[in-house]
Residue frames as a rotation matrix with the C-alpha (Angstrom) as fourth column:
UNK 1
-0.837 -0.518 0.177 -18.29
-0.149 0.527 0.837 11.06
-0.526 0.674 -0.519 34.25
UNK 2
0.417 0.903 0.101 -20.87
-0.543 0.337 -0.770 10.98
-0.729 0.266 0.630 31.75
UNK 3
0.766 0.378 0.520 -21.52
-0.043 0.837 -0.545 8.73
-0.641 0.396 0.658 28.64
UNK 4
0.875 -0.458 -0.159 -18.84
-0.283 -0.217 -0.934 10.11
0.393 0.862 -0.319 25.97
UNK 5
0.020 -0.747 0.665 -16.35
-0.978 0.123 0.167 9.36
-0.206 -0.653 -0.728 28.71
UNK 6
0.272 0.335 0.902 -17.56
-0.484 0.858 -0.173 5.97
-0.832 -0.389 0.395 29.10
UNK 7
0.960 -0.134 0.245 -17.00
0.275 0.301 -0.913 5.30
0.048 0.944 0.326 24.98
UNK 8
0.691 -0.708 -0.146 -14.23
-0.499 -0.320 -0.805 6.72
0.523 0.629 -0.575 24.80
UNK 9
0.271 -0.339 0.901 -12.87
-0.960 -0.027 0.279 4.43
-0.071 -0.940 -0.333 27.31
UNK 10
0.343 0.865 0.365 -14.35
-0.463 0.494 -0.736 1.79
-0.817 0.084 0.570 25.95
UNK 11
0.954 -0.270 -0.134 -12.63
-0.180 -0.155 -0.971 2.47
0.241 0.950 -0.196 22.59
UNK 12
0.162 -0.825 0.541 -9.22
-0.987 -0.131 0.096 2.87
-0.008 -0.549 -0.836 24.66
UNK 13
-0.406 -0.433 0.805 -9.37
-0.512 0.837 0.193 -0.87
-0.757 -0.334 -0.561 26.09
UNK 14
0.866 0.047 0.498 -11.18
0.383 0.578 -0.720 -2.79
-0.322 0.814 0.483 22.54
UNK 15
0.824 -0.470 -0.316 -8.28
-0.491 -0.317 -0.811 -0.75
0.281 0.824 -0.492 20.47
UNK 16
-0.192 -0.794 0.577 -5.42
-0.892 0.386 0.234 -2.19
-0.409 -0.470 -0.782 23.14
UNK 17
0.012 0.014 1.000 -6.94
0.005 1.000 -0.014 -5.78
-1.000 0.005 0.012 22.67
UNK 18
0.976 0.169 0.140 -7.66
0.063 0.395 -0.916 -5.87
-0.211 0.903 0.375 18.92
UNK 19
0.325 -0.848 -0.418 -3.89
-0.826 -0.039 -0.562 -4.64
0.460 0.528 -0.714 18.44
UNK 20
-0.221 -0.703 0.676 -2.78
-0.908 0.401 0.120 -7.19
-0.355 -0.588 -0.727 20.83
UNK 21
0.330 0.803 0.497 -4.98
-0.252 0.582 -0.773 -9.87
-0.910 0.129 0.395 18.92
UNK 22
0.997 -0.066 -0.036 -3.51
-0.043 -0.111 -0.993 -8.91
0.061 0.992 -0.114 15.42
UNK 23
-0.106 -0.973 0.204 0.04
-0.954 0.042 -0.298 -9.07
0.282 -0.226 -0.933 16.82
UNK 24
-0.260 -0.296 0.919 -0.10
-0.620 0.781 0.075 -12.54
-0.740 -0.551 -0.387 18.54
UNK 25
0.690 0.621 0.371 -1.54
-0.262 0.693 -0.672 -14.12
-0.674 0.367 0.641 15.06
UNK 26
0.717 -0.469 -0.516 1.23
-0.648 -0.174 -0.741 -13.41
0.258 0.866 -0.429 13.52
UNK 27
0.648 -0.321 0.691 3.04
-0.307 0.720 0.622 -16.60
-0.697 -0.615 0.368 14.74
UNK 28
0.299 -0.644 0.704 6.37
0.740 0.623 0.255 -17.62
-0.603 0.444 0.663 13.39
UNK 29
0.889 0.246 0.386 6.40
0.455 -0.556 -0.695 -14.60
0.044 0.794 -0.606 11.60
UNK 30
-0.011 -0.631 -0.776 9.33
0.727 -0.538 0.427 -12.19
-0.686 -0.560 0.464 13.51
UNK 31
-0.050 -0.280 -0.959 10.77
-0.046 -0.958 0.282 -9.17
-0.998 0.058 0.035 12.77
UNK 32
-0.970 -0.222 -0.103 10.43
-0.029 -0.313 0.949 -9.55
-0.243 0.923 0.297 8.64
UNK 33
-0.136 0.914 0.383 6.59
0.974 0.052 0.221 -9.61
0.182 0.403 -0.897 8.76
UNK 34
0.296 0.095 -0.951 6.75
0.777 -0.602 0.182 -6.31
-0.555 -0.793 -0.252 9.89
UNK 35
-0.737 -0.443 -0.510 9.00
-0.333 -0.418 0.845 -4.81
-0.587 0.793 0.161 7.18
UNK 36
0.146 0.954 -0.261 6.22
-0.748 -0.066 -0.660 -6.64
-0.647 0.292 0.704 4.89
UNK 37
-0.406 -0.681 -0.609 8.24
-0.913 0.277 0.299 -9.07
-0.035 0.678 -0.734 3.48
UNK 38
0.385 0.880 -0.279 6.60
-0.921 0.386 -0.055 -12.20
0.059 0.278 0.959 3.03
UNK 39
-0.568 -0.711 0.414 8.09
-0.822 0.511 -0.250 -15.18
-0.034 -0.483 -0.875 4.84
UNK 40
-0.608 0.397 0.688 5.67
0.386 0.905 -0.181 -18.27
-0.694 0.155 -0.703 4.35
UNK 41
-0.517 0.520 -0.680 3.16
-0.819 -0.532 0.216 -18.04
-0.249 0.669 0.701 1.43
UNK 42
-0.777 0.126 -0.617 1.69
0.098 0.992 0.079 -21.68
0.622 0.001 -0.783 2.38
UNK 43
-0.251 0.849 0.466 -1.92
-0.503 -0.525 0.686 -21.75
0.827 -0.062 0.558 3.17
UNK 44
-0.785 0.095 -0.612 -2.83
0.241 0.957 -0.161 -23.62
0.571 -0.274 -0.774 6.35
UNK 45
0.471 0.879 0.072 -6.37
0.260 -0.216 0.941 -24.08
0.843 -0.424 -0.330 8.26
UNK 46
-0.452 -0.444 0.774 -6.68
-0.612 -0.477 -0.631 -22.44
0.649 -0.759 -0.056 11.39
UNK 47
0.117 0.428 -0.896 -7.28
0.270 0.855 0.443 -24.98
0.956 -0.294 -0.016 14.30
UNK 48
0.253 0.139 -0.957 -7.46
0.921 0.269 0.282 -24.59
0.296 -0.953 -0.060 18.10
UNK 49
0.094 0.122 -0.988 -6.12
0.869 -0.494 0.021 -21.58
-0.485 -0.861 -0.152 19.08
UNK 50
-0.965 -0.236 0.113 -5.21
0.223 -0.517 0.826 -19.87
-0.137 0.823 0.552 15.86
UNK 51
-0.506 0.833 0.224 -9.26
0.417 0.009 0.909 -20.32
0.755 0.553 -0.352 15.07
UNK 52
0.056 0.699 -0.713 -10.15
0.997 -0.073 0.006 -19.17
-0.048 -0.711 -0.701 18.45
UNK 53
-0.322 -0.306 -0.896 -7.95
0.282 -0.934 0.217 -15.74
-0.904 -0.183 0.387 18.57
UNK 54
-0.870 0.137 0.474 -9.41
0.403 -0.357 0.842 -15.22
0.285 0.924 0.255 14.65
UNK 55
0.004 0.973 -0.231 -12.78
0.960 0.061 0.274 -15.20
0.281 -0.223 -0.933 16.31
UNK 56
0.217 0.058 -0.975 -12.01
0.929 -0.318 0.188 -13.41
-0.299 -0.946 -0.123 18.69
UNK 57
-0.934 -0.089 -0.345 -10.31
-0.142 -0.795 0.589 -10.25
-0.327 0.600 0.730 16.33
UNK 58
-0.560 0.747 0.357 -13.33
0.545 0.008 0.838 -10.87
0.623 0.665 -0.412 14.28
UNK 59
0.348 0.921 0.174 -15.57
0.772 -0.387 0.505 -9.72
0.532 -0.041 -0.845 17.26
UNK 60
0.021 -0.276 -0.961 -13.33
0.692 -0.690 0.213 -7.05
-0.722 -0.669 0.176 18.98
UNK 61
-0.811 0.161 0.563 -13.47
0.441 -0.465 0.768 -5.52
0.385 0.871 0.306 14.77
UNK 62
-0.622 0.639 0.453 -17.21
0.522 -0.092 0.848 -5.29
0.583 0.764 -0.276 15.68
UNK 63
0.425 0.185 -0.886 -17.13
0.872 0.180 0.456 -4.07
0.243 -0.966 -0.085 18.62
UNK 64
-0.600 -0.724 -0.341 -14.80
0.594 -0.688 0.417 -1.61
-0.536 0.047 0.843 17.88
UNK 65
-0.908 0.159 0.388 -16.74
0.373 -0.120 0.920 -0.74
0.193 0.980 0.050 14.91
UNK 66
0.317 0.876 -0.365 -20.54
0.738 0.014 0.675 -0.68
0.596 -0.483 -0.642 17.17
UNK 67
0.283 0.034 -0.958 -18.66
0.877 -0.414 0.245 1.66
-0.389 -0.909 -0.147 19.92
UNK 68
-0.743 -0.652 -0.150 -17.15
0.516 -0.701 0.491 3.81
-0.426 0.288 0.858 17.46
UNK 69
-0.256 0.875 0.411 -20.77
0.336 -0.318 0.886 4.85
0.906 0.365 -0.213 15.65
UNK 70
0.152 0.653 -0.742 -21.91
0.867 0.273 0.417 4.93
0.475 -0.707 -0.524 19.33
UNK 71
0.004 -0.338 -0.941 -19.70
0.885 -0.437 0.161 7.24
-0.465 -0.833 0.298 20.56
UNK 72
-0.638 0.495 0.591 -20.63
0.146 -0.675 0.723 9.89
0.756 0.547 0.358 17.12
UNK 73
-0.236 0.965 0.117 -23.92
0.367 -0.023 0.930 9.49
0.900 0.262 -0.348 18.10
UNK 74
0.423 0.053 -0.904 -23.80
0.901 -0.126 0.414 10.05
-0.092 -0.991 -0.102 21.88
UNK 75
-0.326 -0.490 -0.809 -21.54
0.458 -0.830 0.318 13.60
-0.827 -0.267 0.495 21.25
């Protein structure tokens, strides 16, 4: 197993979480955020866990974003 393995692995389990990250914010939303329809248009702060899982996309983005350059560079 060498290194390109290793990224691309890497890439495999950040891409699983960020989707799973970007799905669970979507709270309250169901099956018509999906279609794109637009079901609340009412701004509200994000507090306790809403603000944690934003983080949290925010750094699996860059992470994603840091392994994906990495893994160019390495092949």
């Amino acid at each position: 197993m060498n290194l390109s393995d290793f990224f691309d692995i890497a890439l495999i389990i950040t891409s699983i979480a960020l989707i799973g990250s970007v799905i669970l914010q979507n709270k309250g939303v169901g099956l018509g955020g999906l279609t794109g329809a637009d079901s609340s248009s009412v701004f509200t702060a994000r507090r306790g866990i809403e603000k944690t899982l934003f983080w949290i996309t925010i750094g699996l983005s860059g992470l994603f974003f840091i392994l994906t350059i990495l893994a160019v560079v390495v092949s």
